[in-house]
C-alpha positions as CSV (number, residue, x, y, z in Angstrom):
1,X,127.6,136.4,103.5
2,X,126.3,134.6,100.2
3,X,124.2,136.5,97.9
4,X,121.1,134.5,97.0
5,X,122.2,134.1,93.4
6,X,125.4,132.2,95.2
7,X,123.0,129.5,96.7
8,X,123.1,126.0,95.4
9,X,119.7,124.0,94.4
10,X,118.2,121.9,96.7
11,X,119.3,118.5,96.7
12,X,117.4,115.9,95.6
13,X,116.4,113.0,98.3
14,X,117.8,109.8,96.7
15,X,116.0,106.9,96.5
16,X,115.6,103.5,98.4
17,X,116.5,101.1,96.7
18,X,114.2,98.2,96.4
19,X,116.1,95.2,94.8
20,X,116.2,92.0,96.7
21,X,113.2,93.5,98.6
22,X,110.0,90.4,98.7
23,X,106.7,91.8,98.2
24,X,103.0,90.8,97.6
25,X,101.0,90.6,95.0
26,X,98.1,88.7,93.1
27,X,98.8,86.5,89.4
28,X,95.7,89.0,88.5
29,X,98.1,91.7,88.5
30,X,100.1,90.8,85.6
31,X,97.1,89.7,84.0
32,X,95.6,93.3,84.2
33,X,92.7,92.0,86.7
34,X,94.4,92.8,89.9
35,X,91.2,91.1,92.4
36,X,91.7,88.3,90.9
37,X,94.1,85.3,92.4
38,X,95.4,84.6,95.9
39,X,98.6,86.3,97.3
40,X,101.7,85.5,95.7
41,X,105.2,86.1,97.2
42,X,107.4,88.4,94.3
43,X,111.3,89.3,94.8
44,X,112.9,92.5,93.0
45,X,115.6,92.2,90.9
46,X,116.3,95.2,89.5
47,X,115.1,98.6,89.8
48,X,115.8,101.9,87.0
49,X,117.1,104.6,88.9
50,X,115.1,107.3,87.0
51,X,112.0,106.4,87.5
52,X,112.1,103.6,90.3
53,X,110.3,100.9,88.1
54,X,111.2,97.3,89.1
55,X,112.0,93.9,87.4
56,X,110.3,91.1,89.7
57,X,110.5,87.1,89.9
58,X,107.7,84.5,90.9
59,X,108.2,82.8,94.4
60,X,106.5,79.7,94.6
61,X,106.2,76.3,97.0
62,X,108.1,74.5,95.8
63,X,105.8,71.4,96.9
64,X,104.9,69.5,93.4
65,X,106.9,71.4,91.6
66,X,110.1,68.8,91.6
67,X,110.0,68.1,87.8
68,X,110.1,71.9,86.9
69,X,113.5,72.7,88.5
70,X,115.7,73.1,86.5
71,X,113.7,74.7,83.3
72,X,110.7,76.7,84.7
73,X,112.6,77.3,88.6
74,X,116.0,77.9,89.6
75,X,117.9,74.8,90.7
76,X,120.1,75.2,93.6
77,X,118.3,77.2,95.6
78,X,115.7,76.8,98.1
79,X,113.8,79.8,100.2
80,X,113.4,78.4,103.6
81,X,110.8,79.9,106.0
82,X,113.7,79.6,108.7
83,X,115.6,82.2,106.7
84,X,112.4,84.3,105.7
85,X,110.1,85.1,107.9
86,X,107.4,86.6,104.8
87,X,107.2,82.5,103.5
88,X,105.5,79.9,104.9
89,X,107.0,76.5,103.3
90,X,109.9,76.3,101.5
91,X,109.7,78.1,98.0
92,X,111.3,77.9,94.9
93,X,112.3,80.9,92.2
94,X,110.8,81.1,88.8
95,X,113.7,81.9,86.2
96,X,111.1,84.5,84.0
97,X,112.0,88.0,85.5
98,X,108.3,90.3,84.8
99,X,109.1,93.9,83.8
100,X,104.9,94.9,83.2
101,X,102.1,94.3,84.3
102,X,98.5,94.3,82.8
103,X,97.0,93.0,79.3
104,X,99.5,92.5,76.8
105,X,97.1,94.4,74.4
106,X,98.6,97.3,75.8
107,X,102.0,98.9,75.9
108,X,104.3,97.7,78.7
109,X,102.8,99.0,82.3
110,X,106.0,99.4,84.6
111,X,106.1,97.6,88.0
112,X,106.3,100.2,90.7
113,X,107.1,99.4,94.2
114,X,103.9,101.2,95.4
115,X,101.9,98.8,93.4
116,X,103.0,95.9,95.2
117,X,101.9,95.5,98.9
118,X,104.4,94.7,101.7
119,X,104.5,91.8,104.0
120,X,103.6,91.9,107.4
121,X,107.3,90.8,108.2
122,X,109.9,92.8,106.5
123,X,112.1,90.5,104.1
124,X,115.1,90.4,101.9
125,X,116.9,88.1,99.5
126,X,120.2,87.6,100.9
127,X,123.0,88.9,99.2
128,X,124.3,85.0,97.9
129,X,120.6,84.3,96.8
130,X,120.2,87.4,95.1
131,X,123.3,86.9,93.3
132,X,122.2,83.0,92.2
133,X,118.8,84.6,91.1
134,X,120.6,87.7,89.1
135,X,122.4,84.8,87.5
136,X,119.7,82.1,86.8
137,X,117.2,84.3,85.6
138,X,116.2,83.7,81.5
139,X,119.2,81.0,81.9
140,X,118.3,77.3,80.9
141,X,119.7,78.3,77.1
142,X,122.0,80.8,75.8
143,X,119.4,81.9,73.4
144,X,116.9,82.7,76.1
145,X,120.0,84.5,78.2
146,X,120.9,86.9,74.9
147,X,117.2,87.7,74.6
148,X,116.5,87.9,78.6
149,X,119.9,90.6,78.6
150,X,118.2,92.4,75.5
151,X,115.1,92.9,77.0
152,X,116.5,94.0,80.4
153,X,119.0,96.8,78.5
154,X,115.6,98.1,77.0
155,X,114.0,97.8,79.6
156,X,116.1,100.3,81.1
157,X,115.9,102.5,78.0
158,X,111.9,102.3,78.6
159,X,112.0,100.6,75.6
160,X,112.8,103.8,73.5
161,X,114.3,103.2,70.1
């Protein structure tokens, strides 16, 4: 019989992780007016394991938006609404990964999964997409891939010095 001095700690329930998850969310949201905007389709990246804020990309049609791929979008790769049943038309990936929301007046406001809403059907990034994304994102020069990769480590620092 264990003395109660013997017992261990409860453990702690680990937690889900969210990247490659799509969510939804309003353009007013990372402008600090949340009401403001209609839905817009967003795909985690990366989450920090200590507090569970998230690193999201922009999903958008990718109907007049030919001329952008390639600078502003990932090239390559195509979100079909075959493959995911949250789109609608075939989508596009924007290669600026958001790590706040609100006015950029203020400090940085982590993402949180509870922020975001979920889509009525359940979707992922597939594990090749995710991949082309993780690899594309702050990518059309090697000076905006050095300062996307120091943002990202401070990001998980929460931006302590």
């Amino acid at each position: 019989m264990k003395k109660k001095s013997e017992t261990k700690p409860p453990k702690k329930s680990k937690q889900k992780s969210s990247v490659g998850k799509i969510y939804i969310t309003t353009d007013g949201f990372f402008s600090g007016k949340p009401n403001k905007g209609k839905n817009r389709r967003i795909a985690v990246i990366d989450q920090r394991k200590d507090d569970g804020a998230v690193a999201v990309v922009k999903i958008a049609s990718k109907e007049g938006k030919e001329s952008k791929i390639g600078k502003d979008y990932i090239p390559d790769l195509v979100l079909s609404p075959k493959k995911h049943k949250s789109l609608s038309q075939d989508s596009i990936v924007q290669r600026k990964a958001h790590i706040s929301h609100g006015k950029s007046t203020e400090p940085h406001q982590p993402i949180y999964p509870s922020d975001l809403s979920k889509p009525k059907k359940r979707d992922k990034l597939k594990k090749k997409e995710l991949k082309t994304v993780l690899r594309e994102v702050g990518n059309d020069t090697p000076e905006h891939r050095k300062t996307h990769e120091n943002t990202m480590k401070k990001w998980k620092n929460h931006f302590k010095k």
